[in-house]
C-alpha positions as CSV (number, residue, x, y, z in Angstrom):
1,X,117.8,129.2,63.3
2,X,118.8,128.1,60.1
3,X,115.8,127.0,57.6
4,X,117.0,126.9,54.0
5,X,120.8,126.3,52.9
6,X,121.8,126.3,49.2
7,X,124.3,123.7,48.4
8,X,126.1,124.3,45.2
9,X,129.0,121.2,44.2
10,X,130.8,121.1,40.8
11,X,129.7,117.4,39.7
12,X,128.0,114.4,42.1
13,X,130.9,112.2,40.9
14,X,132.3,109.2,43.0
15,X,135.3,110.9,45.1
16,X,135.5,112.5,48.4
17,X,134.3,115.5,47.8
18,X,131.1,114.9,46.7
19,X,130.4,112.1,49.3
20,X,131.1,114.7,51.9
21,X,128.5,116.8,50.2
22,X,125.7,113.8,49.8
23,X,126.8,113.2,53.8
24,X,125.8,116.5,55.1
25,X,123.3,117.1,52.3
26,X,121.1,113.9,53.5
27,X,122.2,114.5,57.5
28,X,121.2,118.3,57.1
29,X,117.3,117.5,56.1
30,X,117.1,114.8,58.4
31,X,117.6,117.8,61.3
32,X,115.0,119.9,59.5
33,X,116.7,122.2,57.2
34,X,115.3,122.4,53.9
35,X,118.4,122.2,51.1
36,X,118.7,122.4,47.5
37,X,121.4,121.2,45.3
38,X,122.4,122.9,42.4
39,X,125.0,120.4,40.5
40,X,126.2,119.1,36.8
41,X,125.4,115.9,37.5
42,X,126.9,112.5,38.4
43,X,126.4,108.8,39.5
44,X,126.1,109.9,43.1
45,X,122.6,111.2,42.2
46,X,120.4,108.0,43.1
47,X,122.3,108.4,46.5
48,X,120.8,111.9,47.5
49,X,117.4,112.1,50.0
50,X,114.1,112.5,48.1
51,X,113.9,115.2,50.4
52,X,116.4,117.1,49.0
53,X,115.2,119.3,45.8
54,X,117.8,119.2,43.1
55,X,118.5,121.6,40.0
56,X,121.5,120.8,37.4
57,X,124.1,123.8,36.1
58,X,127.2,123.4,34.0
59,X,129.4,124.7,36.9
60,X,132.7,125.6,35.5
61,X,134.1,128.9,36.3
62,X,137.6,128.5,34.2
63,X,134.5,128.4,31.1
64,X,132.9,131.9,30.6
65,X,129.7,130.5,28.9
66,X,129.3,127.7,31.0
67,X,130.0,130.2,34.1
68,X,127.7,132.7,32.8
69,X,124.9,130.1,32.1
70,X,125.4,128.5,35.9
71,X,125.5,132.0,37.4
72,X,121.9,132.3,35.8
73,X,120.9,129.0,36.8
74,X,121.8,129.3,40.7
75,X,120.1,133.0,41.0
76,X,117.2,131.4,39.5
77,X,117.1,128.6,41.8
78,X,118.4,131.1,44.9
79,X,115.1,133.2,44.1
80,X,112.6,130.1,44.1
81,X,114.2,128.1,47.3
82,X,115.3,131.1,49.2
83,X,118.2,130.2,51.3
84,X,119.9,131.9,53.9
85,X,123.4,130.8,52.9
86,X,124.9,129.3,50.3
87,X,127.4,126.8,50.6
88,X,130.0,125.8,47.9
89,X,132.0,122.7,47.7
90,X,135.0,124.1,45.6
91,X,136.0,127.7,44.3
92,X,134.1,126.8,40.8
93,X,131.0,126.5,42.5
94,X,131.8,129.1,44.7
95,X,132.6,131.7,42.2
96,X,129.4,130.5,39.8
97,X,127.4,131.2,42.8
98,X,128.3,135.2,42.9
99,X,126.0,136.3,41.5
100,X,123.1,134.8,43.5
101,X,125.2,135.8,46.3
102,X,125.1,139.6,45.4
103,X,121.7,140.3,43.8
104,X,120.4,139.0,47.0
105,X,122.4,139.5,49.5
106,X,123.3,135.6,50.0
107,X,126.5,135.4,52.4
108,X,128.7,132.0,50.3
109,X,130.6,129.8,52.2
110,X,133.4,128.1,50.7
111,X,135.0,124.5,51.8
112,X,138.2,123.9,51.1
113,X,139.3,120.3,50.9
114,X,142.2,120.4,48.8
115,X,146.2,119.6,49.6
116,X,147.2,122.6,47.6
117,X,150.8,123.6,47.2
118,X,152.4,126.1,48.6
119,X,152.9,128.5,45.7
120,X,149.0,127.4,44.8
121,X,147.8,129.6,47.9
122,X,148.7,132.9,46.9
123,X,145.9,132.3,44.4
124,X,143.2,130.5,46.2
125,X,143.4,132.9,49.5
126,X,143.1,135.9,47.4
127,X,139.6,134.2,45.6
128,X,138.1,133.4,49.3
129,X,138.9,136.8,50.1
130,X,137.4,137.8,47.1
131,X,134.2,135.3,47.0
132,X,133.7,134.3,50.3
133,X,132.0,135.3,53.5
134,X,133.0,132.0,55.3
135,X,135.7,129.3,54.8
136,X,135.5,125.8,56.6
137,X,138.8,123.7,56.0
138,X,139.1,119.9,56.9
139,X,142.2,120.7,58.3
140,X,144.4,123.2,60.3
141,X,147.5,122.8,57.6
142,X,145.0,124.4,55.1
143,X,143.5,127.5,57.4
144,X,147.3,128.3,58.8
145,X,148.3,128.5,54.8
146,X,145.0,130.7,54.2
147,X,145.5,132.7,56.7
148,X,149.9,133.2,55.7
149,X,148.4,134.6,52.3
150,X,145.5,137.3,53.8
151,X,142.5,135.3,54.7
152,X,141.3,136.7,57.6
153,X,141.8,133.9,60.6
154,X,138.0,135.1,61.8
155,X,136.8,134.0,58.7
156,X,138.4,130.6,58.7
157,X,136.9,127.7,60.7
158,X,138.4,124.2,61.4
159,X,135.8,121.3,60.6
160,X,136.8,117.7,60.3
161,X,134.9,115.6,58.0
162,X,132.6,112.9,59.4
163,X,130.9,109.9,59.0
164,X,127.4,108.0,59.8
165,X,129.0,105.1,61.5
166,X,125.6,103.3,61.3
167,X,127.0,102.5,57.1
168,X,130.3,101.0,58.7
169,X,129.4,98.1,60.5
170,X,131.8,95.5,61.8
171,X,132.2,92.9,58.7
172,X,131.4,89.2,59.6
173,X,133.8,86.4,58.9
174,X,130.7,85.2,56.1
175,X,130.3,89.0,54.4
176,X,134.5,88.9,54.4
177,X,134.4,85.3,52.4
178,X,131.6,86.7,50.6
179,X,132.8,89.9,49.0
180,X,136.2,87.6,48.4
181,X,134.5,85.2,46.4
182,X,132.8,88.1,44.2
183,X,136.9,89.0,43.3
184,X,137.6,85.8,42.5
185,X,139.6,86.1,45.7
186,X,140.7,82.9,48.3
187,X,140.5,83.4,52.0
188,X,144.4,82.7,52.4
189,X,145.4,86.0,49.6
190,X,146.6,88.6,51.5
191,X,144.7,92.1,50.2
192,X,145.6,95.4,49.7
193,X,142.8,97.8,48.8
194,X,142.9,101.2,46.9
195,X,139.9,103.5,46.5
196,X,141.0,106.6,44.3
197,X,140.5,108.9,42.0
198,X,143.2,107.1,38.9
199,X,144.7,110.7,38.2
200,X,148.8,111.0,38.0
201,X,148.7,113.2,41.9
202,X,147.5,109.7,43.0
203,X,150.9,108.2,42.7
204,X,149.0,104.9,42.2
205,X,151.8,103.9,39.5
206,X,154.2,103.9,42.9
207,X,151.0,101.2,44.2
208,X,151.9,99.5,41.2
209,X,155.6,99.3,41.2
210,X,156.0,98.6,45.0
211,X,153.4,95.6,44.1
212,X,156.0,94.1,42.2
213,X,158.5,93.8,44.9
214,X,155.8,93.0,47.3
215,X,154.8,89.6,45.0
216,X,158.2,88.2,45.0
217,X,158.3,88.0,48.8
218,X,154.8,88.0,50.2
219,X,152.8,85.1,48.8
220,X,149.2,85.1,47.8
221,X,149.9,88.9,47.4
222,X,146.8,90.8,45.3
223,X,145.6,94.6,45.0
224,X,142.3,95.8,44.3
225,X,142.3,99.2,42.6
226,X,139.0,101.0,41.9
227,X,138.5,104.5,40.6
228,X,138.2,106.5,37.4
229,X,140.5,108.9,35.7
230,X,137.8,111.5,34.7
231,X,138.8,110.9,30.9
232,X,142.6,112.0,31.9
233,X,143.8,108.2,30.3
234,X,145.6,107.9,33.1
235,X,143.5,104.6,33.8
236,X,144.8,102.5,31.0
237,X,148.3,103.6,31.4
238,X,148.5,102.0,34.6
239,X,146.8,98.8,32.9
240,X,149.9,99.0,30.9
241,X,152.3,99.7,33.6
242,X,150.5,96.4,35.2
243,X,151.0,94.3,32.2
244,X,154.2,95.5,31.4
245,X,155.6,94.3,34.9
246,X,153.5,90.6,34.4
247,X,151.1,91.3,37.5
248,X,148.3,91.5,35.9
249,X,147.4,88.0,38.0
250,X,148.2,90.7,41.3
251,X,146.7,93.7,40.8
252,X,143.0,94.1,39.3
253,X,141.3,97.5,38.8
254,X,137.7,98.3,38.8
255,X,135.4,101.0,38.2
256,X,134.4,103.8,40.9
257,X,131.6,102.7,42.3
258,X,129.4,103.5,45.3
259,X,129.4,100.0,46.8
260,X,133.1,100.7,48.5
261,X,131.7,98.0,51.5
262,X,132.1,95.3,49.1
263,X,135.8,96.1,48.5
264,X,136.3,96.9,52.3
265,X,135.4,93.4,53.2
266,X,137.3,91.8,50.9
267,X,140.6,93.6,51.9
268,X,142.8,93.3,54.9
269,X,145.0,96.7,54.3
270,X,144.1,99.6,53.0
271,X,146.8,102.2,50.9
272,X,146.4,105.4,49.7
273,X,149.4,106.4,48.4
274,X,149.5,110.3,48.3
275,X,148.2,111.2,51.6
276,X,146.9,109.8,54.9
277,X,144.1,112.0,54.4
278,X,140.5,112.4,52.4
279,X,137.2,110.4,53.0
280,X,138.3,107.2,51.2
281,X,140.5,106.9,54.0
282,X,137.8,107.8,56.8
283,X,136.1,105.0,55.3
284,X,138.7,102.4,55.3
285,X,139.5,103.2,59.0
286,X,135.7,102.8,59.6
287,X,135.5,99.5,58.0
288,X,138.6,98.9,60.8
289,X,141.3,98.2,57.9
290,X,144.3,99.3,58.9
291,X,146.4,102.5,56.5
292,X,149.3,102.5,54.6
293,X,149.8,106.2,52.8
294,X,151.8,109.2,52.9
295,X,152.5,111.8,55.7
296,X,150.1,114.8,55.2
297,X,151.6,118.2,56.1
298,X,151.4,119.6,59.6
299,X,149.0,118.2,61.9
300,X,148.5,114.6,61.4
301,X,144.7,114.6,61.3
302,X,143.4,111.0,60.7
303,X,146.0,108.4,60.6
304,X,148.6,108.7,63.5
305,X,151.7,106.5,62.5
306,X,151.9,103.3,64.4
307,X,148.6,103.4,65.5
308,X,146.1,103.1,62.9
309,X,148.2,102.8,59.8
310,X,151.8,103.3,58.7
311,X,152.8,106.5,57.2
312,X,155.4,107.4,54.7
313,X,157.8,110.3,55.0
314,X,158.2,110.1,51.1
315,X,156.5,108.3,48.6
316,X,158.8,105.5,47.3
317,X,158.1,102.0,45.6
318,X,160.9,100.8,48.3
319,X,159.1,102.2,51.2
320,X,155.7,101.3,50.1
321,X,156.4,97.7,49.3
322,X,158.2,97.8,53.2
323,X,155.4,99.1,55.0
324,X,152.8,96.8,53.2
325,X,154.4,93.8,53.5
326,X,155.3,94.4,57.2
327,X,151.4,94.8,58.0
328,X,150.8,91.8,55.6
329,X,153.1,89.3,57.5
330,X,151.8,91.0,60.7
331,X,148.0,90.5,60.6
332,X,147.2,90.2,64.4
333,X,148.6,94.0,64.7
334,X,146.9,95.5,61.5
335,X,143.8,93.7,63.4
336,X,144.5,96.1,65.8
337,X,145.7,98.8,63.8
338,X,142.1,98.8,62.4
339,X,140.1,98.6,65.5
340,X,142.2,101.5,66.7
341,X,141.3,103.3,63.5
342,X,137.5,102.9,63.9
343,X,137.7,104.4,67.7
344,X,139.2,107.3,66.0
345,X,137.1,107.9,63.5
346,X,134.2,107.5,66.6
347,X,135.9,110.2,68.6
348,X,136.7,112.5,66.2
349,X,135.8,112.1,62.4
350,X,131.8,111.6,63.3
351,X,129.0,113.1,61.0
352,X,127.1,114.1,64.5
353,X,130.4,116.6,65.7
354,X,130.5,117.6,61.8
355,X,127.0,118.5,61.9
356,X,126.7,120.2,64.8
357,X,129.4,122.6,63.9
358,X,128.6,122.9,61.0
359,X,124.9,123.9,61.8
360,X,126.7,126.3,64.7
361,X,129.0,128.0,61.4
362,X,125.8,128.7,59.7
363,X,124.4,130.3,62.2
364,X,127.4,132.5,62.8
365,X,127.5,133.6,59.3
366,X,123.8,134.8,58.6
367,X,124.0,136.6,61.9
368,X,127.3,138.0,61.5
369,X,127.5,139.1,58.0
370,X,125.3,142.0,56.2
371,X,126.0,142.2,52.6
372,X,126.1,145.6,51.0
């Protein structure tokens, strides 16, 4: 039975990986299981269970002192908690976390959310193989790419992310006109939302672009971005890019921010341009908006086209702007769109199945694995 986990995560900023982590974090001590959090920091702190004991370390593996001072801290912490496993969130925690790992025999797991490229997987299989016992990815595009470049396929396991659907319920026709008036919004504007990181893989100057297209034909048209570019300055270029096209009475952005109900009920579509992937899009779909964003490779995992959401084969201003404005002068079927997205979301993105398996992949590694 598993007791004790140590959860390492690079930072407790607001983006999908680190909600995941508060998620199973908060859901994991509610079943029992003592965990501790060894992080740099972040806003997501306040959000964590008081039950949850938490320890900071500069976790940065590409940094030699910073790596060598979070290697210290995480043994430290490793020797007061005394886990059975400990789990990573990226290769930088995983890697800072060796050296707990092999002083005291600690098998490391190792999540991998990431849409790497393909000539980025040569790399990151041969540091799982390296650094970790146990790999869970959040999709099988990820493990059959793992596995193509050496990770062993008994190593690997498939686990969906999930949500608490008790945080996602339906949103009345009063919270709607609500959270509108709070964005200076009228009930007659037509709403796309975007939750995101602001960095340049986003593609949210494509959001930007197809916006301007979208405004000349769809009327009452506005966008809500919200997000932070992690001191990148990628941010204010697209406040430029929104000024230098005259929309700045379209699109608005915001900062990241926990609160992501207040911007779901406000908002009739949801687009994320990059991929049809990742928790802000869980979310969306379980606030029953319906998705506009780009095929992911292989499998499609969370938004099938034409039933929750529209997906893009390539990601082009033109085909943006079509897709949006088709579900915008359409709202009965992205109504339905959205109810079909929360159903999914019930059936197969829930935090219960992600638990559950989770808790079974624990178990399978501290009974399975012996460390020299």
């Amino acid at each position: 039975m598993i007791n004790s986990v140590l959860l390492v995560v690079k930072h407790l900023m607001f983006a999908g990986t680190e909600r995941y982590t508060i998620n199973l974090a908060n859901a994991l001590v509610e079943k029992g299981v003592q965990v501790t959090l060894v992080s740099s920091g972040g806003p997501y702190e306040p959000y964590i269970s008081k039950k949850i004991k938490l320890y900071f370390a500069p976790i940065d593996a590409r940094n030699d002192q910073n790596r060598e001072v979070a290697e210290n801290i995480i043994l430290q912490v490793a020797q007061i908690c005394k886990p059975q496993l400990i789990h990573s969130q990226c290769r930088n925690s995983l890697i800072c976390s060796q050296r707990a790992r092999n002083t005291l025999k600690i098998p490391a797991l190792s999540v991998e959310h990431l849409a790497y490229k393909e000539n980025e997987f040569p790399f990151v299989s041969s540091e799982l193989i390296k650094y970790a016992d146990k790999v869970i990815t959040i999709t099988p595009n990820i493990a059959k790419n793992l596995i193509k470049y050496g990770v062993d396929k008994s190593k690997i396991k498939i686990i969906y992310n999930g949500l608490n659907l008790n945080e996602f319920p339906n949103i009345t026709k009063s919270q709607k006109v609500k959270a509108r008036k709070q964005f200076n919004l009228k009930e007659t504007d037509k709403v796309v939302l975007c939750l995101s990181r602001i960095v340049p893989e986003k593609g949210l100057d494509k959001l930007v672009e197809a916006s301007s297209i979208i405004a000349s034909r769809v009327e009452n048209f506005k966008v809500l971005i919200a997000g932070d570019d992690e001191g990148c300055g990628t941010k204010q270029k697209l406040q430029n890019q929104i000024e230098s096209l005259k929309l700045s009475h379209v699109v608005s952005l915001f900062p990241a921010t926990h609160n992501i109900r207040l911007f779901h009920s406000a908002a009739d579509i949801f687009c994320h341009p990059p991929i049809s992937r990742g928790m802000s899009v869980m979310e969306a779909m379980a606030s029953r908006l319906p998705i506009v964003a780009q095929k992911a490779l292989g499998e499609p995992t969370v938004v099938l086209n034409n039933l929750n959401g529209l997906l893009l084969e390539k990601l082009t201003r033109e085909d943006l702007a079509d897709k949006l404005i088709f579900l915008l002068q359409n709202p009965r079927l992205a109504v339905t769109m959205g109810k079909s997205g929360y159903q999914r979301i019930k059936e197969v993105f829930n935090l219960e199945k992600t638990l559950d398996e989770t808790l079974k992949t624990y178990e399978e590694l501290v009974s399975s694995v012996k460390l020299a």
